[in-house]
LOKE-736972 format. One line per field, with one value per residue (C-alpha): residue number from 1; x, y, z; chain. Coordinates in steps of 0.001 Angstrom, whole numbers, plus 500000, padded with zeros to 6 digits. Example, Ala and Ser with C-alpha at 12.3 -4.5 7.8 and 13.67 -1.06 7.14 Angstrom:
% residues 2
resi = c(1|2)
east = c(512300|513670)
north = c(495500|498940)
up = c(507800|507140)
chain = c(A|A)
% end
This chain:
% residues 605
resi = c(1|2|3|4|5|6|7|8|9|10|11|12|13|14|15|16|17|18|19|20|21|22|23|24|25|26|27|28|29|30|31|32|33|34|35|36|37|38|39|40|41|42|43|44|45|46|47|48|49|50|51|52|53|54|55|56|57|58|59|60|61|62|63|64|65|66|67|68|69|70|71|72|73|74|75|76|77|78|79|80|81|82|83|84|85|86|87|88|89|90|91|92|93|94|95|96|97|98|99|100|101|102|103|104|105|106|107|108|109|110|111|112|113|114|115|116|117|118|119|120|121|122|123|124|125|126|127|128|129|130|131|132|133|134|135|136|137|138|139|140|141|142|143|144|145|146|147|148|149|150|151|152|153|154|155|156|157|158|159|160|161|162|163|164|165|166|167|168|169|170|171|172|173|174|175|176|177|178|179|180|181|182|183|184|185|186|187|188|189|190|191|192|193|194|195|196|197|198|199|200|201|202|203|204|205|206|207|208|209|210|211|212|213|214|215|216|217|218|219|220|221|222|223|224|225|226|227|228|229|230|231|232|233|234|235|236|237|238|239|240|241|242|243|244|245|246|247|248|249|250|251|252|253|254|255|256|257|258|259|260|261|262|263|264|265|266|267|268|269|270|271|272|273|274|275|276|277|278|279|280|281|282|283|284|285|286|287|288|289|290|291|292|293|294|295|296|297|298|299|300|301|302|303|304|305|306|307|308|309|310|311|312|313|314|315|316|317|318|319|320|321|322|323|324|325|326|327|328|329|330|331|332|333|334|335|336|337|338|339|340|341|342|343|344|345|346|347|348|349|350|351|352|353|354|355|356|357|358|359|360|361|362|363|364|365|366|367|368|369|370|371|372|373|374|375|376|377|378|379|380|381|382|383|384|385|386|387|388|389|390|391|392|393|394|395|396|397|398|399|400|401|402|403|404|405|406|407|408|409|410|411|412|413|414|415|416|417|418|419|420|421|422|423|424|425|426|427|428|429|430|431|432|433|434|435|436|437|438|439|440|441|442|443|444|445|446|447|448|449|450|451|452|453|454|455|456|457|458|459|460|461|462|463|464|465|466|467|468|469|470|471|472|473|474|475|476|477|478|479|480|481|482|483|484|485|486|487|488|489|490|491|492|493|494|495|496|497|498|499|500|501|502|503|504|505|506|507|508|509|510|511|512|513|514|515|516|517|518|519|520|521|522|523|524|525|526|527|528|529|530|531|532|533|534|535|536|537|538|539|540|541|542|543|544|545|546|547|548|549|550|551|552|553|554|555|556|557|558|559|560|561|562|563|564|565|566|567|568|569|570|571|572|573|574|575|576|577|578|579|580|581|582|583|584|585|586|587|588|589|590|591|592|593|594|595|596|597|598|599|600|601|602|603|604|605)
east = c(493680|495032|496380|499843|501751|502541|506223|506624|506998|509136|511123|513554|515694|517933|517969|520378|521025|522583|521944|525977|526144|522795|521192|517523|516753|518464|517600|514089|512600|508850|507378|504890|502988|501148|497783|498302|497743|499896|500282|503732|502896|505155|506780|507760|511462|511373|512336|509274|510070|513437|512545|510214|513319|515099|512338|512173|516193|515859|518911|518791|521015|520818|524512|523485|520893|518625|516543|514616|512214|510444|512113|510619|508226|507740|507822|506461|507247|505179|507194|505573|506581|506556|508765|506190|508719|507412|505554|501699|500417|500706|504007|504822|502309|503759|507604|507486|506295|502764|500969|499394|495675|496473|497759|494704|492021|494307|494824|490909|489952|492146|490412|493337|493414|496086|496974|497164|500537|503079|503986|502349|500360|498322|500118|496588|497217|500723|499338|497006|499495|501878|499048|497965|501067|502036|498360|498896|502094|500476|502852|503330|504369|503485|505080|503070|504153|501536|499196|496648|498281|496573|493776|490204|487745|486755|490168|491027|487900|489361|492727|490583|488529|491951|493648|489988|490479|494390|495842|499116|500572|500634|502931|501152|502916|499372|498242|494634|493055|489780|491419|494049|491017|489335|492203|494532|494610|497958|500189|503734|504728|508391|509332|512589|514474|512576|509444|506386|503582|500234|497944|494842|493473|494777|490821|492461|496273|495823|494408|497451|499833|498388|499088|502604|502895|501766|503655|506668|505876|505954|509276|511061|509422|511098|514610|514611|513729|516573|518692|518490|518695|521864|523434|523342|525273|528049|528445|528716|532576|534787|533030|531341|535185|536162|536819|534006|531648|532738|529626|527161|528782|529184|525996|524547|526734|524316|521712|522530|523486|519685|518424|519840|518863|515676|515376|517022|514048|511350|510148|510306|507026|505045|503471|500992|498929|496745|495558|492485|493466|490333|486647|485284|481744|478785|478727|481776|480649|477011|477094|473858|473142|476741|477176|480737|482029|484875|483813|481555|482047|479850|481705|479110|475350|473032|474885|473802|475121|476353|478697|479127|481920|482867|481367|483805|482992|484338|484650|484966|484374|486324|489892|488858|485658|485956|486686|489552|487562|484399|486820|488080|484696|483757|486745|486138|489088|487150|484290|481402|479570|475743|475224|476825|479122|479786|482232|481712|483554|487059|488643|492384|492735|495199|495544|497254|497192|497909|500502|502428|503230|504765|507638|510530|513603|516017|515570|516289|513604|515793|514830|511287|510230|511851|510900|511893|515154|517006|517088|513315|509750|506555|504645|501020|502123|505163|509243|510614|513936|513231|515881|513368|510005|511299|511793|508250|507620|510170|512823|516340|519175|521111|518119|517363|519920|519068|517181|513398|514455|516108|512751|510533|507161|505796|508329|507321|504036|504574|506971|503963|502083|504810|505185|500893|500371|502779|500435|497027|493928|490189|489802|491472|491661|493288|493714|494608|496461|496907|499241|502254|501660|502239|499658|500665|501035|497590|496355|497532|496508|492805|493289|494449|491650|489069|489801|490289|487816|487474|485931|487319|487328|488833|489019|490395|490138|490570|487189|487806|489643|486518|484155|486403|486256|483494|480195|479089|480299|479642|479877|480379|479963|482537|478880|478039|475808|476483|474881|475372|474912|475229|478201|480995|481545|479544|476733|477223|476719|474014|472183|472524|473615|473215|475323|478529|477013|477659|481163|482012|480891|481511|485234|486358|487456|486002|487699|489295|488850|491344|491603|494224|492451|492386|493247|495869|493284|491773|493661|491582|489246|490667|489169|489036|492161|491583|493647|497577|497091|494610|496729|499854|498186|496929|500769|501578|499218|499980|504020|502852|500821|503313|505982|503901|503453|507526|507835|505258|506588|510359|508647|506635|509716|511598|508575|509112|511823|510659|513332|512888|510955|513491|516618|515204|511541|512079|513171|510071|507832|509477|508509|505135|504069|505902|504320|500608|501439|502613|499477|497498|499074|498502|494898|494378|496103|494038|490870|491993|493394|489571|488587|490518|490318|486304|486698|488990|486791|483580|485484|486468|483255)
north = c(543093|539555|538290|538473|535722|533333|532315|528485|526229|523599|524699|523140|525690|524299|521249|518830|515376|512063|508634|507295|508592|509340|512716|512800|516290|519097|522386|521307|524184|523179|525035|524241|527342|526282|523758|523534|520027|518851|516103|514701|513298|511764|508468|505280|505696|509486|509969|511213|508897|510720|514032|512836|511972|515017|517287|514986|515013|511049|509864|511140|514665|516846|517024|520728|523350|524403|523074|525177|524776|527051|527251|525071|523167|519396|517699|513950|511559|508324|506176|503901|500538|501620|499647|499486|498952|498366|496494|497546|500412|502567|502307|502963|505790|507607|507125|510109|512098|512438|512530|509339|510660|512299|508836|506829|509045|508797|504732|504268|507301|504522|501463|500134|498978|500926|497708|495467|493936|495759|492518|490373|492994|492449|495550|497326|497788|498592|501373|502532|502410|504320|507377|507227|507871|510879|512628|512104|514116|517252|518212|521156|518829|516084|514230|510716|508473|506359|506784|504514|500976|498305|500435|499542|502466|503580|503843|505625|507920|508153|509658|511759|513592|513498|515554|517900|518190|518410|522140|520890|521362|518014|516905|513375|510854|508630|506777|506979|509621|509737|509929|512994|514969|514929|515900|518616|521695|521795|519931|519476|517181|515999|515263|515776|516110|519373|520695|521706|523530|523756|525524|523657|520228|516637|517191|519778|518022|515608|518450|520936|517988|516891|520862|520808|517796|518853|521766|519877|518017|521000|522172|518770|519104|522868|521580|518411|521070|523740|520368|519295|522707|523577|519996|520301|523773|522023|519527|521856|521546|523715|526724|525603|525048|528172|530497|532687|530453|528897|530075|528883|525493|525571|526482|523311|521414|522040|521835|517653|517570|519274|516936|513986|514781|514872|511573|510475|511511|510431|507354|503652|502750|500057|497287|495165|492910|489959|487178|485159|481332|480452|481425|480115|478454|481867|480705|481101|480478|479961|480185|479318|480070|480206|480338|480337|480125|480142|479303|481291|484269|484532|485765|484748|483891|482488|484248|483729|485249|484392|485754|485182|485406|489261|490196|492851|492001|494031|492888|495638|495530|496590|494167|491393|491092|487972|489366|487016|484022|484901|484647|481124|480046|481290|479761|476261|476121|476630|474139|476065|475063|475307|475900|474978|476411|475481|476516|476616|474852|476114|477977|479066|481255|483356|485062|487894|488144|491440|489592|488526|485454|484078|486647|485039|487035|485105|484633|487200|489098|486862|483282|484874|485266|482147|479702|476263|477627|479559|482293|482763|482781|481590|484612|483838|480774|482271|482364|485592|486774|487141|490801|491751|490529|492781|495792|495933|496288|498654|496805|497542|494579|495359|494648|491445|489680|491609|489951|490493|492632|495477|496213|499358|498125|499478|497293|494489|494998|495400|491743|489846|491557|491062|486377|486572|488340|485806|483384|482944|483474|483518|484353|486670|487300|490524|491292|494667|495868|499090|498954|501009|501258|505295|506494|506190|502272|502173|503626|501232|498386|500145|500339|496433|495297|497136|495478|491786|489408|487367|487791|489648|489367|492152|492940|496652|499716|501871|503468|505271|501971|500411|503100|502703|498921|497057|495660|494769|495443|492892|494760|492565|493973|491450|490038|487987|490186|490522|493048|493329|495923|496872|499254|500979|501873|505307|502950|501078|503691|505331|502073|500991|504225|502744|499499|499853|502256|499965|499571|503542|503720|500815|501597|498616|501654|504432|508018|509639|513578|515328|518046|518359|517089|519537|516954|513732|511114|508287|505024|503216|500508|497236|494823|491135|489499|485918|483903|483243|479681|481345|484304|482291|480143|483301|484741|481138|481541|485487|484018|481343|482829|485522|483109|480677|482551|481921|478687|477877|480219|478339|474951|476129|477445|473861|472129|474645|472673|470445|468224|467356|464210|462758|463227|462803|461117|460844|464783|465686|463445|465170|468394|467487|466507|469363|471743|470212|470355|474159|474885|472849|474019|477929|477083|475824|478899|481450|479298|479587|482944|484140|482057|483428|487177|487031|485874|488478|491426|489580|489279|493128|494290)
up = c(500207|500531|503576|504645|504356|507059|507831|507193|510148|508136|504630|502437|500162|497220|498447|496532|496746|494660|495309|493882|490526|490287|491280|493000|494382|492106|493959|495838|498037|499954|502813|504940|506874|510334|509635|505776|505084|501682|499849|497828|494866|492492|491084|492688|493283|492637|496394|498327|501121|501497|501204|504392|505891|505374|506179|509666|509934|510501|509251|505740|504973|501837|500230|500108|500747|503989|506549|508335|511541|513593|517137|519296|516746|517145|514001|514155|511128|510417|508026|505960|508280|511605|514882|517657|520972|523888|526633|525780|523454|525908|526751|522722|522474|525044|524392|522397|525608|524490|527760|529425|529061|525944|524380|525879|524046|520678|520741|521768|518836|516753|518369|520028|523701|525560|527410|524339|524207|521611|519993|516988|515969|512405|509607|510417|514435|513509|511339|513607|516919|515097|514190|517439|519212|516164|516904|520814|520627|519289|516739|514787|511827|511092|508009|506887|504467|503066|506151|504636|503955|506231|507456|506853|505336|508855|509950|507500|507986|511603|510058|508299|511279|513166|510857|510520|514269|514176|514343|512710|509439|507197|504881|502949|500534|499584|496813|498188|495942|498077|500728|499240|498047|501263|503504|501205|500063|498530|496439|495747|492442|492872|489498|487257|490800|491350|493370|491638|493743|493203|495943|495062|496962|495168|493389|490938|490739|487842|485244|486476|486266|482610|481482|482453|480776|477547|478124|478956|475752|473463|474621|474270|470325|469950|471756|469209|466743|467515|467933|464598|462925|465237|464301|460708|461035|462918|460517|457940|458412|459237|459860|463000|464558|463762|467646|466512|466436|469873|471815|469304|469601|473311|473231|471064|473072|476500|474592|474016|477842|478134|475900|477216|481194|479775|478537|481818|483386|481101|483407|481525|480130|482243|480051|481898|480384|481278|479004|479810|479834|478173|478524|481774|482211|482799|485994|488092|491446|492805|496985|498574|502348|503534|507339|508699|512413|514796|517863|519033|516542|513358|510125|507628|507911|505638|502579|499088|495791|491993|490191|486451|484140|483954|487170|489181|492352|495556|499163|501562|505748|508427|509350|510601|509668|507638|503933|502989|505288|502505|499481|500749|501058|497555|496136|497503|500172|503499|504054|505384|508280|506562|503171|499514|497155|493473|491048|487767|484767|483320|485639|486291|489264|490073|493601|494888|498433|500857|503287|499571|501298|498053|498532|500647|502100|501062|497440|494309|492250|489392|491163|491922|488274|487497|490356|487670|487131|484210|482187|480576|482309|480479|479708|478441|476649|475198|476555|477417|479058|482544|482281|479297|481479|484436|482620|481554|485304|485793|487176|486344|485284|488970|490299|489178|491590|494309|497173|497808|500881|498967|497481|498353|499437|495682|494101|495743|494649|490779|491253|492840|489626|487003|488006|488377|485310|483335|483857|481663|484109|484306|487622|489069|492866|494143|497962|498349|495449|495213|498818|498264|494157|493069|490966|487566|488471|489880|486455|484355|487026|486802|482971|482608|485089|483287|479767|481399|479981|482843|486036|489234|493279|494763|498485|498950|501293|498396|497606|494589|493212|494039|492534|489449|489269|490806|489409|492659|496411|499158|502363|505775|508749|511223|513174|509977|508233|504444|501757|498107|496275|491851|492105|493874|497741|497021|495497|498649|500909|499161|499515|502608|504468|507869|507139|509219|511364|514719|513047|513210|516244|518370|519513|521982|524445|524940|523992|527070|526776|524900|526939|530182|533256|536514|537967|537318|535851|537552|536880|533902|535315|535368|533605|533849|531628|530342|532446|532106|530295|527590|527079|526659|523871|522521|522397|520860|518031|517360|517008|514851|512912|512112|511006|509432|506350|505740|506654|504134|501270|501725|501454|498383|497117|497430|495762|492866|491661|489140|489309|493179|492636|490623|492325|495765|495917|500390|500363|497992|500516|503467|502116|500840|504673|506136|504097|504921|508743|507949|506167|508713|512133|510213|510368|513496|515284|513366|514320|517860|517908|516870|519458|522406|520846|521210|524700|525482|524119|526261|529449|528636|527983)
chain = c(A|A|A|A|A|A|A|A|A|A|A|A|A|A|A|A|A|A|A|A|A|A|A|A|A|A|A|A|A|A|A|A|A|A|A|A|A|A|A|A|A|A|A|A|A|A|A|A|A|A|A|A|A|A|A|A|A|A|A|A|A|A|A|A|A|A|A|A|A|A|A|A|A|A|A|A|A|A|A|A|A|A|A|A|A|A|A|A|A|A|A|A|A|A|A|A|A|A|A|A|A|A|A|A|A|A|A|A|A|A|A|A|A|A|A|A|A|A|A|A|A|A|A|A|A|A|A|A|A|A|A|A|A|A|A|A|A|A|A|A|A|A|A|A|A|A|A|A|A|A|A|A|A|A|A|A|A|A|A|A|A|A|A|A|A|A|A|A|A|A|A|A|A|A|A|A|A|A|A|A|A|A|A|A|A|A|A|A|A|A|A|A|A|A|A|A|A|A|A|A|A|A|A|A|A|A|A|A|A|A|A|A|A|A|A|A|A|A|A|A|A|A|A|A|A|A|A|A|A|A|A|A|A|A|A|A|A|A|A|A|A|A|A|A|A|A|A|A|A|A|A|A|A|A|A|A|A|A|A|A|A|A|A|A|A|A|A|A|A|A|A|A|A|A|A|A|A|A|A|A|A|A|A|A|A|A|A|A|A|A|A|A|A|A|A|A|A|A|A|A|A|A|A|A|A|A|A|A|A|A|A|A|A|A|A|A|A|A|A|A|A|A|A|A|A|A|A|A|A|A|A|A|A|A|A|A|A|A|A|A|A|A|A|A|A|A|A|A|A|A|A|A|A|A|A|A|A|A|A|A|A|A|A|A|A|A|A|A|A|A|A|A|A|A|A|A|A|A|A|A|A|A|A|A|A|A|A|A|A|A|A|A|A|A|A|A|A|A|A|A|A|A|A|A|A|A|A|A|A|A|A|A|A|A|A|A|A|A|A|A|A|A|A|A|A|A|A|A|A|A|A|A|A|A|A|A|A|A|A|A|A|A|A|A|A|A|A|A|A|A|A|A|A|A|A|A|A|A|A|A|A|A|A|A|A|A|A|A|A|A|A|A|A|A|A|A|A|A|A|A|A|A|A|A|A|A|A|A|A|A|A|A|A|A|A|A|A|A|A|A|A|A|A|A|A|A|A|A|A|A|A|A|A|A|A|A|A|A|A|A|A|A|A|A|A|A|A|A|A|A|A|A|A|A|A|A|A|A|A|A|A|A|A|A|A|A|A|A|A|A|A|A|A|A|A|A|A|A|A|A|A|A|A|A|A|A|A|A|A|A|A|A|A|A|A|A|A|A|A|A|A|A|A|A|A|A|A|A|A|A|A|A|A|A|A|A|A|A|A|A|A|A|A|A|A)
% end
């Protein structure tokens, strides 16, 4: 006898809803009964991060249909770029009226000092705050929207356990899939404006959702089909005007209105492609016995490796550990402190890094793709409409003169792509990709990076991306150890199972019991803080470091303009020495901010 069913803590019934002219949810319903953990799966711009909102009631209502919660259920909604407020961590966690002990054990579960200051945190302690504070509430809901951009492999592990442990129902919009198969065991597929269910885990949703598909394919072939027969008898003449044969024509009449929603729907087709700039010398880059400080803190020792042209090699570590500091070294643009590195003949790199720096606010995704000015961008060697360029990456003509801002954190993504894939490349240097990219975009990124004839460095949290992808996996551990190993992060692990193990375990704080104390809890020990001229500087570097990274994109962006030197040759030098203080000053601070940070954590400990 199967068990009765449960009555949903959180539903949506015929939910409808346009965005102007354009309709996104046509009749949605989604329920979620107590601890079933979901995921949302579905297109870039299809609306999952909406439906969140609705489901959350934060600031987004349906024109029509139901919401409906439980009496007296908390639901708790992490949106994909959180607003820490507040003095410390604590003070945020507990805003939400999570209890004080409660929101202790979750930041230290999360590796986050309760008494860290709320400000200039890195997008990975943003990430992390803002799950600690949802899982210290205790909700009955709890509604995350791409939980895992920023975090490092063992925070994300973390999420995982939390949500094991959790007892609340989970709604999850991820690209992660290892992440998804772990964690669900039901999905929803918003696509066409409707709800699709499936009550399987995300391990089973790409079969079901290639069915439907096909499915979906055959009936488009029997409506063109019906279509063309039902055409040719209206234009017969006038027998098909005749009030007799009104219904079959009002009939063939919805069926082009059915025809043509359809094709409405059917998503633009993404073309990316890559063209090597030339074959590179076999060797690419030969690093013998790297060693890398700041101050006292070791990020690489005594490293060696080669990699030759093809290689796929991964970087993966926990933040912080030193992953973009290695690329640097390997690329020649940090000196090491012992040891050598040479680069090999040929090569034209091409970098794509996770802060996407080269984006400014202020400028259009137009003036992006075209930073010399005009109407065309150099693709591979060839000119190309920049309105015809962007539509290969899925943006629309209205968008084109919008600014940078106005862009979902996917689209943003798929522009940084769509200006580094125009150009030739042999070398191609990735730093977290696959951030906010929906699936079907992370395909054909897997797909394109697969058939590239050059060589690749990729630093990711993504482990089935890696698994995919890499050749090799160099694995840093934050103390300056460094292993390599032939294969993916499951290769890895395999390998060298004990690797990270000081990593998963060694949180800064140590958990506070979950459960309620008999008593109130004693005050946390104080600790000894570095002293108010060392923690000012360190607040000085956090604020520069965080603005730096415009500064030096608007500078970048005057220099662009190739007609600078010739109209102003003082202005150009201006720039030229403001943007090598920029880059310089940007150095210094991170050196320093490493610097102080270690001291901290030894004065803590």
């Amino acid at each position: 006898m199967a068990p009765p069913a449960r009555a949903p803590v959180l539903a949506l019934k015929d939910v409808r809803l346009a965005d102007g002219a354009k309709p996104l949810f046509d009749g949605v319903d989604l329920a979620l009964e107590p601890r079933v953990r979901a995921c949302l799966v579905g297109r870039n711009g299809a609306g999952k991060s909406t439906l969140l909102k609705i489901l959350a009631a934060q600031g987004v209502e349906a024109d029509s249909g139901e919401r409906a919660v439980q009496p007296g259920a908390k639901v708790v909604y992490v949106s994909q770029e959180p607003d820490i407020v507040g003095e410390t961590l604590l003070d945020y966690a507990t805003a939400g009226g999570a209890q004080d002990y409660e929101a202790q054990a979750a930041l230290a579960d999360f590796g986050l000092d309760p008494n860290k200051s709320a400000k200039g945190l890195s997008g990975g302690e943003t990430r992390r705050a803002a799950l600690a504070r949802a899982f210290a509430e205790q909700p009955d809901v709890l509604l995350l929207d791409e939980p895992t951009n920023h975090l490092d492999i063992f925070a994300i592990q973390t999420l995982e356990d939390e949500l094991a442990a959790s007892k609340c129902a989970a709604l999850i919009v991820s690209h992660d899939r290892a992440f998804l198969n772990r964690v669900t065991e039901r999905c929803f597929w918003l696509e066409h404006r409707k709800i699709r269910r499936l009550d399987k885990g995300f391990s089973e949703f790409e079969a079901w959702a290639d069915s439907i598909i096909a499915a979906d394919a055959e009936e488009a072939r029997r409506l063109d089909k019906v279509l063309e027969r039902e055409n040719a008898w209206l234009a017969r003449g006038v027998q098909g005007r005749r009030a007799r044969n009104e219904g079959r024509r009002r009939a063939l009449l919805a069926l082009r209105a059915e025809k043509k929603d359809r094709q409405s729907e059917i998503r633009g087709a993404m073309t990316m492609a890559v063209e090597s700039s030339g074959t590179s010398g076999k060797r690419v880059v030969e690093a013998k016995g790297l060693t890398k400080r700041f101050g006292e803190r070791t990020i690489v020792e005594n490293f060696s490796t080669r990699i030759i042209r093809g290689d796929r090699v991964a970087l993966v570590g926990p933040n912080g550990a030193g992953k973009t500091t290695l690329v640097k070294l390997l690329l020649g643009e940090l000196a090491p402190d012992a040891g050598a590195v040479q680069l090999g003949t040929n090569l034209e790199v091409s970098y794509i890094d996770q802060a996407r720096m080269a984006l400014s606010d202020k400028i259009t995704v137009w003036d992006f793709l075209t930073p010399g000015g005009g109407d065309s961008i150099i693709v591979r060697g060839h000119p190309k409409h920049v309105a015809g360029y962007a539509k290969e990456f899925l943006f629309t003509d209205a968008q084109l003169r919008q600014p940078v801002t106005s862009l979902s954190g996917g689209e943003r993504n798929r522009l940084l792509l769509a200006r580094a894939l125009a150009n030739p490349t042999n070398l191609m240097v990735l730093d977290e990709p696959t951030n906010d990219l929906d699936m079907d975009t992370l395909d054909l990124l897997e797909d394109l990076l697969a058939d590239f004839d050059g060589t690749l460095i990729l630093v990711s949290h993504d482990r089935d991306f890696i698994d995919r992808l890499a050749s090799s996996t160099i694995a840093l551990d934050g103390k300056g150890r460094i292993v390599e190993t032939p294969g993916g992060w499951t290769d890895l692990m395999d390998q060298n199972p004990d690797f990270f193990k000081a990593t998963k375990s060694g949180a800064t704080f140590a958990p506070v019991s979950k459960s309620a104390p008999a008593a109130p809890p004693a005050p946390p020990k104080k600790s000894v803080k570095l002293s108010y001229k060392d923690q000012r500087r360190l607040e000085e570097c956090e604020a520069l470091i965080a603005k730096s990274p415009a500064i030096i994109a608007k500078l970048e962006e005057t220099l662009a303009d190739p007609n600078l030197y010739s109209r102003d040759p003082a202005a150009f030098d201006r720039t030229m020495k403001a943007l090598d203080k920029a880059r310089a000053d940007l150095e210094q601070a991170e050196m320093e901010w490493l610097e102080l940070e270690e001291k901290k954590e030894s004065l803590a400990g």
